[in-house]
PLY file of the C-alpha trace (Angstrom):
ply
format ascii 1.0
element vertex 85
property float x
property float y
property float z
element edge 84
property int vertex1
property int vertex2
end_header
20.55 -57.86 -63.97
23.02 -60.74 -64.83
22.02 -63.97 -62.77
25.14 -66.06 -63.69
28.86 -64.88 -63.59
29.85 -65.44 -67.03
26.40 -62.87 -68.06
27.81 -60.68 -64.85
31.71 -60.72 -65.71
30.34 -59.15 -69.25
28.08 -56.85 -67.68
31.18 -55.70 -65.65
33.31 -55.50 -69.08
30.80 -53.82 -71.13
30.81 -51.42 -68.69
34.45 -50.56 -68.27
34.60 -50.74 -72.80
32.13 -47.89 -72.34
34.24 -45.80 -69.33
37.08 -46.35 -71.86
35.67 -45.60 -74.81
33.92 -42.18 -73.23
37.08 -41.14 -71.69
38.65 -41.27 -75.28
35.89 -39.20 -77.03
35.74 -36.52 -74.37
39.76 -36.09 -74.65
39.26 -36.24 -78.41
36.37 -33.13 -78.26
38.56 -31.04 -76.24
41.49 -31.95 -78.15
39.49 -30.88 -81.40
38.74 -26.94 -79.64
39.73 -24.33 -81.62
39.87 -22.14 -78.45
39.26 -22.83 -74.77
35.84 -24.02 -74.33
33.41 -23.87 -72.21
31.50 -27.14 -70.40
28.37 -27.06 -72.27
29.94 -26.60 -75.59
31.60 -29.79 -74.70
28.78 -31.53 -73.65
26.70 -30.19 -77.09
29.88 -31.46 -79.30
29.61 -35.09 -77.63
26.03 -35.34 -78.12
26.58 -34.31 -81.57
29.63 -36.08 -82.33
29.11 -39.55 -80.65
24.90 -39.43 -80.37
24.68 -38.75 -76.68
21.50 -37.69 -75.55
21.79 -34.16 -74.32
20.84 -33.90 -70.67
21.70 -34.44 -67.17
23.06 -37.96 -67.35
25.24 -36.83 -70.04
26.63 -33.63 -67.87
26.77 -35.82 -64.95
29.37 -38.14 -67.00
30.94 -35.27 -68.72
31.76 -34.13 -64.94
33.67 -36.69 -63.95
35.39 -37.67 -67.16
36.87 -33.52 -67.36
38.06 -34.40 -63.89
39.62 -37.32 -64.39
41.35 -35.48 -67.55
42.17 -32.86 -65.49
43.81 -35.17 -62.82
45.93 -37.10 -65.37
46.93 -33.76 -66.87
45.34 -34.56 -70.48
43.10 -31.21 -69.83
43.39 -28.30 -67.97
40.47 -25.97 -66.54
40.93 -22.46 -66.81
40.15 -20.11 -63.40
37.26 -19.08 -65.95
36.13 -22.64 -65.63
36.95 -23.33 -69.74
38.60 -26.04 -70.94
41.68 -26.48 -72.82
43.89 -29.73 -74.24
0 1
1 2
2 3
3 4
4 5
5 6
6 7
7 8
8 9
9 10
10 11
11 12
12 13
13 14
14 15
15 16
16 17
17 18
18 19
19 20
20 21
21 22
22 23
23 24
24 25
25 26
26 27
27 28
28 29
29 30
30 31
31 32
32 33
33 34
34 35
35 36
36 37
37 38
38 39
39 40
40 41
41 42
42 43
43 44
44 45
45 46
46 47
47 48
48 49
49 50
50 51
51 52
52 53
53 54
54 55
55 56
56 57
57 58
58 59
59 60
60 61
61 62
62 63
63 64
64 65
65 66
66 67
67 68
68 69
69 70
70 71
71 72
72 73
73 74
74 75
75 76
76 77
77 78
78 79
79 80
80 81
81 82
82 83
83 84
């Protein structure tokens, strides 16, 4: 835990990089689909592509970054609950 505000401003950086950066890889893995796909072969790609550590955390972050995709209309989620660009 940062106990100054410079270490706490890049605490608070790093951490939006990495929301940025993870947003970009999980458009780029469903952008790379050959056919709509579902959540966990999504999640397996990113841990394979990027070195993620298969898991709940992983799912957890996956989650939220589909529906954020979804919201901004970069994905859309089939009534089948499968993913597509």
């Amino acid at each position: 835990m940062p106990r100054n505000r410079k270490a706490g401003l890049q605490a608070i950086q790093a951490s939006l990089d990495f929301v940025d950066q993870f947003d970009a890889q999980v458009e780029a893995v469903v952008k790379a689909q050959k056919a709509p796909a579902e959540f966990a072969s999504i999640a397996a790609d990113l841990s394979k592509r990027f070195g993620y550590d298969p898991g709940l955390g992983l799912a957890l972050l996956l989650d939220t970054h589909l529906e954020h995709l979804r919201k901004t209309r970069r994905a859309n989620q089939l009534p089948d609950g499968r993913w597509t660009p």
